[in-house]
N, C-alpha and C positions, 0 to 999 in steps of 0.2 A: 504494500500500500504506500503509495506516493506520500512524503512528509508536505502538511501543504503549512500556509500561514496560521498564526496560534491564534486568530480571530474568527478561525471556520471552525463550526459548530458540525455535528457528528450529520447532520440530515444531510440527505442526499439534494435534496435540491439548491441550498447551503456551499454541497462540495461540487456541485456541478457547474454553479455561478462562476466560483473560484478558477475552477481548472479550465472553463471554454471561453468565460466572457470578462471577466475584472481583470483590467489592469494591461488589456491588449488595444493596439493603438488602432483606434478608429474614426472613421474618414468623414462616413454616414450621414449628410444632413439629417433628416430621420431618428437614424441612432443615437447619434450626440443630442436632439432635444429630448427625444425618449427617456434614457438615463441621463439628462438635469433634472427632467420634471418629475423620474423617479425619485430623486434623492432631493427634490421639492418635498414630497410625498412623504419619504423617509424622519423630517424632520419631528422630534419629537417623538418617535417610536422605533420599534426594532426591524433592521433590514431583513432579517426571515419576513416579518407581517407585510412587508413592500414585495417580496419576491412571490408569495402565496397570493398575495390580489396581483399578482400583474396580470396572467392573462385577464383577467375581470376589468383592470382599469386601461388594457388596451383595449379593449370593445368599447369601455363605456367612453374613451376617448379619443376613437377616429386612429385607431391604431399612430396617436399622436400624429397623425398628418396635420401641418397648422393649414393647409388648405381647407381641409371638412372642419376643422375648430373655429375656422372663422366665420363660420354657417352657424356655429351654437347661439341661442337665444335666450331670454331670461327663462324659457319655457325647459331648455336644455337644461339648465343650473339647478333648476327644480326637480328635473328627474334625476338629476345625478345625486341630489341630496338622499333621496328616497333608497337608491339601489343600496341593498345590506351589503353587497358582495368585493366595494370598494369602499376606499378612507372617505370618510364623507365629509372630510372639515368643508366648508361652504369657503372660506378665504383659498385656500390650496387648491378647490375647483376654481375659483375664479381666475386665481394667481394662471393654472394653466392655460387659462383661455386666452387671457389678458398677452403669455408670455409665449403664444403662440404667434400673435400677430408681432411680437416685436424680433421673432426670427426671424418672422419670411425678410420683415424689413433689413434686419441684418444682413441676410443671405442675400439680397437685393444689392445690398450697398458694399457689399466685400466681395461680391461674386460666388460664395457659397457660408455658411453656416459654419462650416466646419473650418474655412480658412479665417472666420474670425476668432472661432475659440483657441486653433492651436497655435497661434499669435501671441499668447499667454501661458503657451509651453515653456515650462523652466528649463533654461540650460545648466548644467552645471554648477555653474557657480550661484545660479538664483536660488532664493530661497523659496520653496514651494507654496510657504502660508502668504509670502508677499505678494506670488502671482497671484495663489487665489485672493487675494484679497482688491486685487486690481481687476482681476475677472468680473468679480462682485460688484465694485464700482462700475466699470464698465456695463455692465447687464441692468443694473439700476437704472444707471443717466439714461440709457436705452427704452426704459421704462417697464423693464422686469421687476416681479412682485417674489419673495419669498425664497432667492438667493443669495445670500448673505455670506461670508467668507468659508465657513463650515460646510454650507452645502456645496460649494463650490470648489473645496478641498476636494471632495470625497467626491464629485462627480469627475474632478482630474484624474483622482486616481484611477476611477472606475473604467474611464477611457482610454486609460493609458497614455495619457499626456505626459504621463513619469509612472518610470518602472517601482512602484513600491513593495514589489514583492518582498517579505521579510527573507533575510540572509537564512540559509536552512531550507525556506520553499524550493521545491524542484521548477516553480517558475521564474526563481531568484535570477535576473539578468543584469550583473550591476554595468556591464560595457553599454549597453543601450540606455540608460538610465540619460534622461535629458536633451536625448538625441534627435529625436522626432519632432522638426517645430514645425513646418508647414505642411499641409497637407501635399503631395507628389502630385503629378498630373495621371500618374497609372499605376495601379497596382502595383506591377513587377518593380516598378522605379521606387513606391513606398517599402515595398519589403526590402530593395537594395539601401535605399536610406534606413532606415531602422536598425538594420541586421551587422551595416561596415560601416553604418556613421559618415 
């Protein structure tokens, strides 16, 4: 059995988070709002409770497309209240909805989502709480709701903006650590950055 981080909990979906998707460096417009607004979500309770509702709070929210999110209506916020099967804070629904329209506009103004967050990739010598905490800034002025330097930690790490695998994880990669700051134009070319720096 692989030794993984001492923050994974024994449940399988817990060690399957860990091993396929935290902490690997992702491009995704889509996926990068996805996991912010999960760990929006996350805020105030335990990352198992966010992974057990996500299929639920993808459906109940437009498999995060801010495209279909910008369609929701006060009528939409009301059903989302109701549904048992996701986080029902009414502020964290609306924060999504709110933080939905200021991607697209991001994505708009940098040419993709994903090249404005990894802009905020720590290099080396940065210090990871300062990016996120300028990530934070940045996503506020912007006019995002319920990002704050914490959530924005821990959605860098989630995307692998920085390798924080702990020393001992068989995902442990201290050479790439810092190395991934823009998004590549292709695939093959992000895995050659990533992998030779």
């Amino acid at each position: 059995m692989p030794k993984r981080c001492s923050w994974v909990s024994n449940s399988p979906l817990y060690e399957h988070y860990h091993d396929s998707e935290w902490g690997r460096p992702t491009y995704d417009d889509q996926q990068l709002f996805e996991m912010l607004m999960l760990e929006l979500m996350q805020s105030g309770l335990s990352w198992l409770t966010v992974l057990k509702k996500r299929d639920a709070l993808r459906t109940a929210f437009a498999s995060f497309n801010w495209e279909s999110l910008a369609r929701f209506t006060e009528e939409d916020v009301a059903r989302l209240k109701e549904m048992k099967a996701i986080i029902r804070h009414e502020g964290k629904i609306r924060a999504i909805l709110t933080n939905a329209a200021v991607a697209r506009k991001l994505a708009n103004e940098h040419g993709s989502f994903a090249r404005f967050i990894w802009s905020f990739a720590p290099n080396k010598q940065d210090n990871l709480s300062e990016q996120a905490i300028a990530l934070s800034k940045a996503l506020k002025s912007a006019g995002m709701a319920f990002v704050g330097p914490t959530t924005c930690q821990s959605f860098m790490e989630a995307a692998g903006l920085v390798n924080s695998h702990e020393q001992g994880c068989y995902l442990y990669q201290p050479e790439v650590v810092g190395k991934c700051r823009q998004p590549p134009l292709t695939k093959l070319f992000r895995a050659l950055v990533c992998l030779l720096g």
